[in-house]
N, C-alpha and C positions, 0 to 999 in steps of 0.2 A: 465243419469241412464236409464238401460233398464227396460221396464215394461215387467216383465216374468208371469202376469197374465191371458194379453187376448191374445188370442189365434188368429191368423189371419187366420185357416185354414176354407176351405169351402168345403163340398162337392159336387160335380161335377154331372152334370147331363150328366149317362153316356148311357141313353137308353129311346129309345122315337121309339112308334110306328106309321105311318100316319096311319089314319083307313082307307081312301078311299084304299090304293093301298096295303096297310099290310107292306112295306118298313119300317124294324126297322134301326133306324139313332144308330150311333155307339158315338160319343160325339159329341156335339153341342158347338157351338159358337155363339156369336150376337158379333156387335159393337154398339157403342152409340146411333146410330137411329133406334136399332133395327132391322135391318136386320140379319138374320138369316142362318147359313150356318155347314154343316159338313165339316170333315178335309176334303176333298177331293176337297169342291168346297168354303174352306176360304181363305181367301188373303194367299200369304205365309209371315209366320211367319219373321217379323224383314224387312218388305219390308215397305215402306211408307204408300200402304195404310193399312196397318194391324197396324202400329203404330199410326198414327195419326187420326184414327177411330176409335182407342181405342177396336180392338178387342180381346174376351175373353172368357174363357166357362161358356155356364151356367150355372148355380151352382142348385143344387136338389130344392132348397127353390124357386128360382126365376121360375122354370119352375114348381112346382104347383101354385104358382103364376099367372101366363100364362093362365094357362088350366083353373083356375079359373074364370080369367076375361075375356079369347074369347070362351073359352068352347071345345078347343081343345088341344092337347100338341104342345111344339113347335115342329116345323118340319124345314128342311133345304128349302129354297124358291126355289134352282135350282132344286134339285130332285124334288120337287112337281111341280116346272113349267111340266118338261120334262117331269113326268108321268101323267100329264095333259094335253096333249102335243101326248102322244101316244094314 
């Protein structure tokens, strides 16, 4: 029997600004250990290591979450390498 109560939908965290560089991230992803990436620099989608990393977006709750416990929003780790970097 299907449970047509709860609802599985989440919303997506689809906007995140770094403050050091002003670089606003367009949708976020992490996989299980927490690294951190936007579409442009996450695995591609249905490849090994996107599947078996278990990557995914982050969802609005998990990224106040985030900014709660390290005190910043998430950000993508390559774009902040790079602009730390220039």
């Amino acid at each position: 029997m299907k449970n047509t109560t709860t609802s599985t939908a989440r919303a997506t965290f689809t906007g995140g600004r770094d403050r050091a560089s002003g670089h606003v991230h367009e949708e976020l992803y992490w996989d299980q250990r927490g690294a951190i990436a936007c579409k442009r620099h996450m695995p591609f989608p249905g490849s090994d290591t996107f599947v078996w990393d278990d990557w995914r977006p982050i969802t609005t709750s998990e990224a106040e979450g985030f900014e709660r416990e390290v005190g910043r929003p998430p950000a993508c780790d390559t774009c902040t390498a790079i602009k730390r970097r220039a």
